[in-house]
N, C-alpha and C positions, 0 to 999 in steps of 0.2 A: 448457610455458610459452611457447614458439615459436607456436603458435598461437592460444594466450590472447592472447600481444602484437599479434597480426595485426590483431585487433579491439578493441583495448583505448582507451579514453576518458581526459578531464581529470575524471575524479570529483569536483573543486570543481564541475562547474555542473551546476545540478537539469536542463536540456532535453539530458544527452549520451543516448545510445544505443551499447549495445556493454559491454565485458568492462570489471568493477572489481573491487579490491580493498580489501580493510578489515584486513588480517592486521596487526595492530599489536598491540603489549603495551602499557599505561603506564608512562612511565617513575619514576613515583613513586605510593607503595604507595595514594594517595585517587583514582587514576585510572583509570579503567574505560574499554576501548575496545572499538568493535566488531571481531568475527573472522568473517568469512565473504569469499569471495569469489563474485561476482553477473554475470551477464547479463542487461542491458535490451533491449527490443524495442519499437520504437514500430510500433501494430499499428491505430491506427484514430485520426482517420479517414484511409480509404484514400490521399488525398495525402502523411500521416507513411508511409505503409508501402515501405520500399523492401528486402525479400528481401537484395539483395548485401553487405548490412550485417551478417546474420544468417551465423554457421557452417555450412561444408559439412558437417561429420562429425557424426552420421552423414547419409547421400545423403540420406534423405528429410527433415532435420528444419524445411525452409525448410518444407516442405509442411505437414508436420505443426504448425509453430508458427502459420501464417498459419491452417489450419481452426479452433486451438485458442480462437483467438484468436474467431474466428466467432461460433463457441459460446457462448463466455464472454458476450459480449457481447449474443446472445438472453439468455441468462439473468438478465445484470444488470439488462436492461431489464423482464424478466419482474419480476424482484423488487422495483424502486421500482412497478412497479404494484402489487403484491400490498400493500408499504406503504402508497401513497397510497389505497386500498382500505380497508385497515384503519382509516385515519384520519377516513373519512366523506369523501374525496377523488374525483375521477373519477381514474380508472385512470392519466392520462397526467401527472399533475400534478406532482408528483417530477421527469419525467423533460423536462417543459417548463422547468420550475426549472433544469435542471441545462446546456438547451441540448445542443448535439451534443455527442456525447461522444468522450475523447480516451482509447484505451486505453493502457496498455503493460503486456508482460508479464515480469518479471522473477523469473529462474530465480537461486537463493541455494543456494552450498553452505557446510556449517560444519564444517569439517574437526575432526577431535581437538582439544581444545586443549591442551597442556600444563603450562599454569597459569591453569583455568577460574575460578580465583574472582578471577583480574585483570581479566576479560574480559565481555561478552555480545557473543551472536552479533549482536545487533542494541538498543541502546538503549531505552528505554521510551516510546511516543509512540503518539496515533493517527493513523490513515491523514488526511491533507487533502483527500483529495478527496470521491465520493460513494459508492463500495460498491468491496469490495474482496474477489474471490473467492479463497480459500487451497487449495492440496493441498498433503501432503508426506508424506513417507515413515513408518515404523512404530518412526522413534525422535523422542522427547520433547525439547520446545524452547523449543514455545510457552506462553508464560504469557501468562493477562487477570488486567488490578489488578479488584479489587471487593472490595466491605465493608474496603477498606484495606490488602488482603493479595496477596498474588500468588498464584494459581493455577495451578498446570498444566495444560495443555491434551491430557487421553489422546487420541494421535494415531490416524484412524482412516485407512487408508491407500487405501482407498476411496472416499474420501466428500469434498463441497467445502465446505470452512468458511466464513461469510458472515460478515463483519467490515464493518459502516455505519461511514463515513467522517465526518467534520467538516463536511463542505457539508452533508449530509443532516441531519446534526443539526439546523444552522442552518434551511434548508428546512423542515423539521418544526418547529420550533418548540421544541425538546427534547423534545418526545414519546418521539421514539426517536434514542437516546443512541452519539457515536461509541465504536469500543472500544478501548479504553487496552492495551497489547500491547509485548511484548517477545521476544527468541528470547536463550536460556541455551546456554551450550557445556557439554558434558562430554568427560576427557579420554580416553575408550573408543573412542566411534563419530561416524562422521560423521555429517549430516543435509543432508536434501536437501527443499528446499520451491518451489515456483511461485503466487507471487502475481499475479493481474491486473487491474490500478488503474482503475478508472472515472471521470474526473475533467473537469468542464467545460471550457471553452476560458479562457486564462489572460484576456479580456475579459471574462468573463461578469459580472455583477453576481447575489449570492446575498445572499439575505434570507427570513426568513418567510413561507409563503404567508401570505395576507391572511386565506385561512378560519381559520388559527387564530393570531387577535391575541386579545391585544394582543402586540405583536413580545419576545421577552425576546433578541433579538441583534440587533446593528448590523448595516446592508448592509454588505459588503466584494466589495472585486473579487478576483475570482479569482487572477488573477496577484500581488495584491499580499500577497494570506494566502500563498501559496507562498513568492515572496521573505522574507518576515517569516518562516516557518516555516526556514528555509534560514542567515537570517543569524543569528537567535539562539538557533536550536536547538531541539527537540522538547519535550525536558524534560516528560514527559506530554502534559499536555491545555491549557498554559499559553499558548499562539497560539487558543487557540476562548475558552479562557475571559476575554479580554482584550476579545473582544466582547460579551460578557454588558451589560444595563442595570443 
């Protein structure tokens, strides 16, 4: 815990960087909180990135998070092409929409819980920004809502999970839809996940490409869906769908 605190944050504000916690019960039986504690990493662009911020132990991990982060970040870009592509789009069009991108990477552990059905590791909500790449470990957490239900997500401990964010939606036109997500405790084993967020500059203005109008969402600035996402809470998909016409 000594070295958690070393790096630890005001977890009130959406722009900290560094160690949080969420280990809380409710205190009355219609209250559900989240249980995990998490390390952020502001890893692009390169002016957020500042290493001394990030944990020494283990020696190499400044390295390894700053290449990881690399990667991730070809790959995101790879992917809004491969959408914009599919949509009868040029290749770059998603990712003109989206402006320069702001990564961060944050590392979630979700210890045992020992009273899992007061709790979720993490609340029901999609990502706000534009693409959101997952790894985690070989125990079970992740649920997606569809057909009205919650699904488990068989973790493949391998492999990177591609979760489209709330910008992208909007950008698309709802073509392709953000995904509604959740993490569950059990009181057995722990879980360990690495998400890394793709998300415009909190200036950007996001709206419809023009090729596929007629618009079914209002423009909104970036910055201002996050603070709105932040003061009234997740609560699913209820901040995207406040844009809908």
């Amino acid at each position: 815990m000594e070295e958690k605190l070393r790096y630890a944050f005001d977890s009130t504000s959406a722009a900290s960087e560094g160690y949080g916690s969420r280990m809380l019960l409710g205190a009355k039986d219609d209250v559900v909180l989240d249980w995990r504690d998490y390390f952020d990493h502001h890893t692009f662009p390169p002016s957020r990135r500042n290493p001394s911020h990030w944990p020494i132990h283990p020696s190499d991990y400044r390295q390894v998070v700053g290449e990881y982060g690399d990667e991730m970040k070809k790959l995101a870009q790879m992917l809004l092409g491969l959408i914009s592509e599919s949509l009868g789009l040029p290749c770059s069009s998603i990712e003109e929409a989206v402006g320069e991108i702001y990564q961060n990477i944050t590392v979630s552990y979700y210890p045992p819980c020992p009273q899992p059905e007061l709790t979720l590791g993490l609340q029901s909500h999609s990502d706000f920004g534009a693409i959101t790449l997952l790894i985690q470990d070989d125990v079970e957490g992740l649920q997606l809502y569809k057909d009205a239900q919650w699904l488990t997500v068989p973790p493949i401990s391998d492999a990177i999970l591609v979760l489209i964010a709330d910008q992208t939606e909007i950008i698309t036109n709802g073509r392709y839809k953000s995904a509604q997500h959740r993490a569950v405790t059990n009181a057995n084993r722990a879980r360990l996940s690495v998400a890394t967020f793709h998300d415009p500059s909190k200036t950007a203005r996001i709206a419809p490409v023009s090729q596929l109008s007629p618009p079914s969402y209002k423009e909104v600035v970036y910055g201002q869906y996050v603070s709105s996402w932040y003061s009234k809470g997740p609560e699913g998909k209820r901040n995207l769908d406040a844009l809908l016409y």
